[in-house]
Structure formats: C-alpha cells, structure tokens
N, C-alpha and C positions, 0 to 999 in steps of 0.2 A: 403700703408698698415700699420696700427695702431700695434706696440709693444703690445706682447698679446700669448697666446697659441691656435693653429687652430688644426682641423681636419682637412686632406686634403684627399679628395677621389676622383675616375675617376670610369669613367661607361662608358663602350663599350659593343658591342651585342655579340661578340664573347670570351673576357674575363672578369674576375672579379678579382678585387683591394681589398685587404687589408686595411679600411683607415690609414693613417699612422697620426699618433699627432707631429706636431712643434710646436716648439717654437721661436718666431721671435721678435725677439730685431733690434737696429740698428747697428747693428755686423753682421746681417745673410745677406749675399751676394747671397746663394742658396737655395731652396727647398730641401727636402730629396726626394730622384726617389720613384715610386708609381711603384713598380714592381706588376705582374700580377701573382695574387696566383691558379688560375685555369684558365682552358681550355675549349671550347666549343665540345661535342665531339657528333655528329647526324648520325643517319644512315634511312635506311628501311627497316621491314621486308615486302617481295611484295607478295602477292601468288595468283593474278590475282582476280580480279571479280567475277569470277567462283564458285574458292573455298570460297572467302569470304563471298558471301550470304549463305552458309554451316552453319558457323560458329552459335554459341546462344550470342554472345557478348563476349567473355570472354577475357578480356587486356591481350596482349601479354607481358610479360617479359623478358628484358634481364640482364645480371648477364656480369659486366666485372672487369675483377680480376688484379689489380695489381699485377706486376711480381718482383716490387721489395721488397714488405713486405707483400704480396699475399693475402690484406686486398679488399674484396669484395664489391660492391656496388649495387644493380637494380634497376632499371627503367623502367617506364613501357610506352609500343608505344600508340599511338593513336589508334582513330578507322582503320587513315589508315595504321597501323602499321611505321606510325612515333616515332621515339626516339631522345630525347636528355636531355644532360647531362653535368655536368662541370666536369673534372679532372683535379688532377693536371699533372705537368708538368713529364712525364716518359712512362714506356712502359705498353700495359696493352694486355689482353685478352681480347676480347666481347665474347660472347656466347647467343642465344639466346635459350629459356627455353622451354620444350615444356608444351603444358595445358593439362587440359581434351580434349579440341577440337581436338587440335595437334592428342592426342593416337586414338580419336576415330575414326579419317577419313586418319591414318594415314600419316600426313604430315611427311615429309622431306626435311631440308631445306638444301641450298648450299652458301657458306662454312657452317659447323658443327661450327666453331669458326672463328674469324678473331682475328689476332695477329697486333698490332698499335704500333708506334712510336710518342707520342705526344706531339710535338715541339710549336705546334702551333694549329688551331682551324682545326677538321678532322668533314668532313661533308659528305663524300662519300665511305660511310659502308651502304654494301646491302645483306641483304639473300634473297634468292627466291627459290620458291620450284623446284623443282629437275624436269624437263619434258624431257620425251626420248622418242624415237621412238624404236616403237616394230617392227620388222617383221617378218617372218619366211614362212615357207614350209607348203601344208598337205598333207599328204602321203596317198594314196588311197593303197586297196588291190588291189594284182595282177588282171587284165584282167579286176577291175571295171572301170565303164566310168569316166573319170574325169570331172563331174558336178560342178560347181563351189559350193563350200560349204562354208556354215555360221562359222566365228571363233568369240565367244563370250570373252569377256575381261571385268572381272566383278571386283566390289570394295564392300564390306560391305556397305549395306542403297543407294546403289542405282542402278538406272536402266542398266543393263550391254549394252556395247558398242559393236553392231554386225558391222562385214566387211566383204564381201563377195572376199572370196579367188581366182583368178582369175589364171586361169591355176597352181591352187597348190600356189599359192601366195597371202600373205597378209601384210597387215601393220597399224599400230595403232599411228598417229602422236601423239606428245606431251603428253603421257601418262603419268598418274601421281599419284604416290603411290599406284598401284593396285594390287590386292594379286593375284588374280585367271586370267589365261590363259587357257581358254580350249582349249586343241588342242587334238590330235591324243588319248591321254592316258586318258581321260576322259569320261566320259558315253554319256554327248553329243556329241561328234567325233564317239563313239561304235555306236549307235543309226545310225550317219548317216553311216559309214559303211557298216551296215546292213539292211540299205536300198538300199545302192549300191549294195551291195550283191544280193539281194531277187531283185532288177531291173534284174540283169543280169543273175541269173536264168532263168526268165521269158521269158527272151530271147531264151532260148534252146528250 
C-alpha cells in the first residue's frame, strides 16, 4: 500500500460503519478499527389475510423511542407489514401506531409495545392482532323448551357471525376486535324469547 491518506469503510447487511480517514505512511504498522455505528433492528406487524384484504392501503407505522435521550424515530412496514430500520447501539421502545384503518375496524395489536436491548442486530419483533375465543351460556325462560338458538357476534361494516347454541351453549373461535355480542339482554335474544314464550303457550 502506497503512503497516502484513505477512506476506509466496511459494509455488512446487518450493520453500518462510519467510514473512518488514515493516514498511512511507513510508520503505520495498523489500521484504525471500523466500529459499527448502527444496528439492524426488523420486526412484523401480522393481522392475518383476513383482515388485511380490509384494509384501503394505508402503510403502517412504527414509532421506537430511545430510552436513553427518548429521541424518537418511524418507520414504516411494508405492504406486508414488514419493518426495518438501523439503530444505534442501546435500549429502545417499539410501538407500533395505529391509522385510520387500525380506528375504523378496530384492530388491536399484541404487545401494545415491545421494550429491546440492542446489542447486536434484533430481527424477531412481532405484533399481531389480539384473537380470543368467546363462549358463553343462553338462558331460556322458565318452563320454555330449550330450542337451540341463534347467538349473533357482530363488528361495525360487516356481516355478523351466527353459531347456533347447542344445549344453551355456544362459542366464537378466534374472535377479533368485535364490539357487539348479542346474547340474553338484547332485542334479538327478546324476540327469541318470545317466541319461546308464545310456542309454549300454544301448547296449553
């Protein structure tokens, strides 16, 4: 190597280099280290297939915050709610943001945050939306027949999910972010009721 002043720089897919300036004469016996000034840091947000054809396009953002000068950053995921980013080297917050979409079909994701230690390149940071199972009882009036009855489980903009309660028993797998459960105390529970009712009249 020819006496002279260089740029020396490194390139890796999970960090990024500072280039550093020598100067090298024939006195210089070593390189100056090419330390790693940021971090690779990728996650997911997932909310299945389902909900994703929902959605009008709109890029998800995430927001992670620095815990030690709590100087903020975001990002935004792909279509498939892929994210990635470079930080430096320290602790942070993710969060991810919710949009118009998020409010209007009421997503809720799981964790709310992830809190990171980042030593080194963090590639398995995942939200996903919240799915529970519903179950529950329907309670008939006294002396009516227990007829297997309709328990409807609706969501704002779309078509409600019936399951027929099966000895007073029902259940709604992986249910997800839904407002309205009609059971017992609603007008469609009243309705059937009241035809249990007026069957078992008939009966007399």
């Amino acid at each position: 190597m020819k006496a002279g002043t260089y740029i020396l720089e490194a390139e890796s897919v999970f960090y990024t280099f500072e280039p550093v300036t020598a100067t090298i004469d024939s006195e210089t016996e070593t390189l100056p280290e090419l330390i790693a000034d940021r971090v690779q840091v990728c996650g997911q947000i997932d909310v299945g297939k389902t909900e994703m054809s929902k959605y009008t396009g709109q890029k998800r953002i995430i927001m992670i915050k620095s815990k030690h000068d709590y100087a903020e950053q975001k990002m935004q995921a792909d279509d498939t709610g892929v994210f990635c980013t470079e930080v430096k080297i320290g602790e942070y917050t993710v969060t991810p943001l919710a949009n118009l979409d998020d409010s209007a079909f009421e997503l809720h994701l799981t964790p709310k945050s992830s809190d990171i230690k980042v030593e080194g390149p963090v590639d398995n940071l995942k939200f996903v939306q919240i799915k529970v199972v519903i179950s529950g009882m329907v309670e008939y009036l006294d002396g009516a027949e227990e007829n297997e009855a309709t328990v409807a489980l609706e969501r704002a903009g779309e078509k409600a999910r019936n399951v027929k309660a099966v000895k007073g028993k029902f259940e709604f797998s992986e249910a997800v972010s839904y407002t309205h459960l009609r059971a017992h105390e609603t007008s469609l529970h009243l309705v059937c009721r009241l035809l249990l009712e007026k069957k078992k009249k008939k009966k007399k």
